[in-house]
N, C-alpha and C positions, 0 to 999 in steps of 0.2 A: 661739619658742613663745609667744604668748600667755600673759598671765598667767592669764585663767579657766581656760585646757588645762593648767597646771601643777599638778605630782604632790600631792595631798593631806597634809598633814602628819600625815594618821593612816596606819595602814595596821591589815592586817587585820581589817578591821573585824567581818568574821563573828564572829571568835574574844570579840568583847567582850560584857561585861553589856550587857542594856539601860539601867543607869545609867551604864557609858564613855559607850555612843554616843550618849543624851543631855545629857552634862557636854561630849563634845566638840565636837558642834553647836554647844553656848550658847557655847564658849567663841568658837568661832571667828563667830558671829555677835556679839558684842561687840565687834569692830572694824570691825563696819560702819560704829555713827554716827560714827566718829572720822574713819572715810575720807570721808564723808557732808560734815561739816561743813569736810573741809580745802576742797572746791570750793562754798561757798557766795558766793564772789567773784564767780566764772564761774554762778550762778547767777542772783544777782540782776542780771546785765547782761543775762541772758536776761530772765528776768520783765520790766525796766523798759520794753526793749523790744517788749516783747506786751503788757505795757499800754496803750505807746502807739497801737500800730496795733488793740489791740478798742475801744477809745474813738474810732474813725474808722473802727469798724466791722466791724472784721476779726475771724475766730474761729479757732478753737484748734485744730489734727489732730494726733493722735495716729497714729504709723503705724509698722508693729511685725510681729515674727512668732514664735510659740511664746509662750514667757511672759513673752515682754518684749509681743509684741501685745496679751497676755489684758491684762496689765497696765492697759497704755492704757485699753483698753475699760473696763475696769474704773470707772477714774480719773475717764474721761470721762460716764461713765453717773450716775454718784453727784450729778454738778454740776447736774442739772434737781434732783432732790428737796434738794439738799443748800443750794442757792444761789437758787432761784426761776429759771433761767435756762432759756430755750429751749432746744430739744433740739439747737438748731444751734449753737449755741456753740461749744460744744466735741466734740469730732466723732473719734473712736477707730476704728482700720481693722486690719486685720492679713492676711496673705500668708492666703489660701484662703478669706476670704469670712467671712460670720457661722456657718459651719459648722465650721468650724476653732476657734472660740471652745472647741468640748467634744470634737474628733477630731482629731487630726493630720490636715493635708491634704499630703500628699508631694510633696516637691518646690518646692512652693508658694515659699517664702523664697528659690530661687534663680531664679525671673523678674525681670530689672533693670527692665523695661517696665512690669508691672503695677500696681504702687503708684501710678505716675501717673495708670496710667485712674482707678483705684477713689478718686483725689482731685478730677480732675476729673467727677468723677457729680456733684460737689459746684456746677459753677462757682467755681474757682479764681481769687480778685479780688487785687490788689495789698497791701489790708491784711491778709490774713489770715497764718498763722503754721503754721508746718508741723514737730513736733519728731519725729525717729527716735530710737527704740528698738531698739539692738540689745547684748547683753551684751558680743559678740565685736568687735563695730564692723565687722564683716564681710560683714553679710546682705546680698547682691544688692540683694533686694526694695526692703529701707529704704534703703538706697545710692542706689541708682535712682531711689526716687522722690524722696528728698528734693535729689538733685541736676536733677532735671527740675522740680521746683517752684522752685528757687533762680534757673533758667531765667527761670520767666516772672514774676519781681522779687519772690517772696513772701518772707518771712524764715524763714530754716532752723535748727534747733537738734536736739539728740540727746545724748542719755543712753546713755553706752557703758564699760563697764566694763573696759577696756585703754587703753592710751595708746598714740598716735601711731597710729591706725587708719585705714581709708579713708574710714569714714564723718566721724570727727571734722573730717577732712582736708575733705567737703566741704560740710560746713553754716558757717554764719558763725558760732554760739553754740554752742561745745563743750562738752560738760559729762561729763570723763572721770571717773570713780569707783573706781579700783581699788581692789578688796576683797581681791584674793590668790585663792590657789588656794579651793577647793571642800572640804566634809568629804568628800564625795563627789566624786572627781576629775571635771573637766567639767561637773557639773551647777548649772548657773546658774541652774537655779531658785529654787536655796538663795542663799547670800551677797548673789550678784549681785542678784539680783531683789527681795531685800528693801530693797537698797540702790535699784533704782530704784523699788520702793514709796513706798522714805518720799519723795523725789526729784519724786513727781508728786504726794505730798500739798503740799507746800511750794510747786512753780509753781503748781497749781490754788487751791489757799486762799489764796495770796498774791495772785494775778489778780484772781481775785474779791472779796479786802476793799478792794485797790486800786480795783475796779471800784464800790465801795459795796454791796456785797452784804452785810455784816455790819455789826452795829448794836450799838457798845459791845464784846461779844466773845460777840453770841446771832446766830442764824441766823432774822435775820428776817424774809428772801426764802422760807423752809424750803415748799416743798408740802403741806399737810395733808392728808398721803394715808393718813393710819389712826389708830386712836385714840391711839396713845402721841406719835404727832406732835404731835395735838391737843390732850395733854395739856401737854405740853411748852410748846404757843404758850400756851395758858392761864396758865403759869406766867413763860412772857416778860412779860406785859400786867400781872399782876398784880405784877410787882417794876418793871416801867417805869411805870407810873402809880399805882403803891401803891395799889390798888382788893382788893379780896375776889373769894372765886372765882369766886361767879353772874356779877358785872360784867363779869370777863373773859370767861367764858364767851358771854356775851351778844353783847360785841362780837366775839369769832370769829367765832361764828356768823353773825351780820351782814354780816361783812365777809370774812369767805373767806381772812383774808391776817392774819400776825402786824404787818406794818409798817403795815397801813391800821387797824388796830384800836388801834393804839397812836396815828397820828396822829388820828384819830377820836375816842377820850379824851381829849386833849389842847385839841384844838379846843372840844370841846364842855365842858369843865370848867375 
């Protein structure tokens, strides 16, 4: 049996207060970062080598189904406002299309074939990096593709929270995470998926500081796509060039961007 299919260590759950089944959630969510940080080894061999091949160009897929997919997408979506980074960069897919991101799409996760179309829409080049997402380590879909992408030379990696699975079996960077059974017997939304949460903050935020995306420990690639953002770069400029608020404000405004406002005071003072 899989470890995510094993019997929950609560049971009757009907029968309890809403504060049980609250205490035994947290409780059993407390061992995730412990499981989290034991494969930080098997992580950062992944990251160094995704740095290496986006620095020669290559970009990042995410490729996934249910809530390990949503995940991805998630991950990958955040990296244009979060890093200044092109929409291509980093690149989120999952079994039934962008319509699956809010319905279940049936069946979808066990086509072995699909994932590689929906990666090659992309043009598939030698530097890029392709990580599967599956709780089970079993998904078809992520299976499939990420073993047809290993195919044509791209580097493969996956987040799967079982050990010795098919998938880890066939990407080159495995990154198993077992968290244990479920509070919920089988529902890997819960444990598992929080564990592959933190899992995609750590390879994307680490990519991207390696890539120079972050400046000191502020976001100053960040999109100013609304006022609190706005706010925000205002207060990067004003503690990176020790200026007053009008000055910073002035040079956002000018310059569209937290890193060009900064090196624009700089130069100019």
């Amino acid at each position: 049996m899989l470890t995510t299919e094993m019997p929950s260590h609560f049971d009757d759950l009907e029968k309890m207060t809403v504060k049980e089944i609250l205490e035994g959630i947290n409780s059993e969510d407390l061992t995730v970062p412990r499981a989290v940080a034991a494969v930080i080894p098997k992580v950062e061999q992944l990251v160094v080598a995704i740095v290496k091949r986006m620095k020669k160009g290559g970009r990042l897929f995410y490729i996934g189904a249910g809530t390990s997919g949503r995940l991805g997408i998630l991950d990958a979506s955040e990296c244009p406002p979060t890093f200044g980074v092109p929409d291509d960069w980093v690149i989120g897919i999952m079994a039934g299309g962008d319509g699956a991101i809010r319905k279940a799409v049936e069946f979808a996760e066990d086509n072995t074939q699909q994932a590689i179309k929906d990666l090659e829409e992309y043009v598939l080049h030698k530097w890029d990096n392709v990580i599967g997402i599956a709780a089970s380590g079993t998904t078809p879909y992520v299976i499939g593709g990420v073993t047809a992408a290993r195919e044509r030379g791209v580097l493969t990696g996956c987040i799967t929270c079982n050990a010795g699975t098919p998938l880890a079996a066939a990407v080159e960077y495995p990154v198993e995470v077992v968290v244990g059974a479920e509070f919920v017997t089988g529902s890997t939304r819960m444990k598992a998926g929080t564990a592959q949460k933190l899992l995609l903050n750590m390879i994307s935020t680490t990519v991207m500081i390696q890539l120079g995306r972050v400046r000191g420990n502020k976001m100053v690639d960040m999109k100013l796509s609304n006022n609190k953002l706005i706010a925000r770069g205002v207060s990067i400029v004003m503690k990176e060039l020790n200026v007053d608020r009008p000055t910073a404000r002035r040079l956002i405004a000018e310059k569209k961007s937290v890193r060009q406002a900064i090196e624009s005071g700089r130069s100019s003072g």
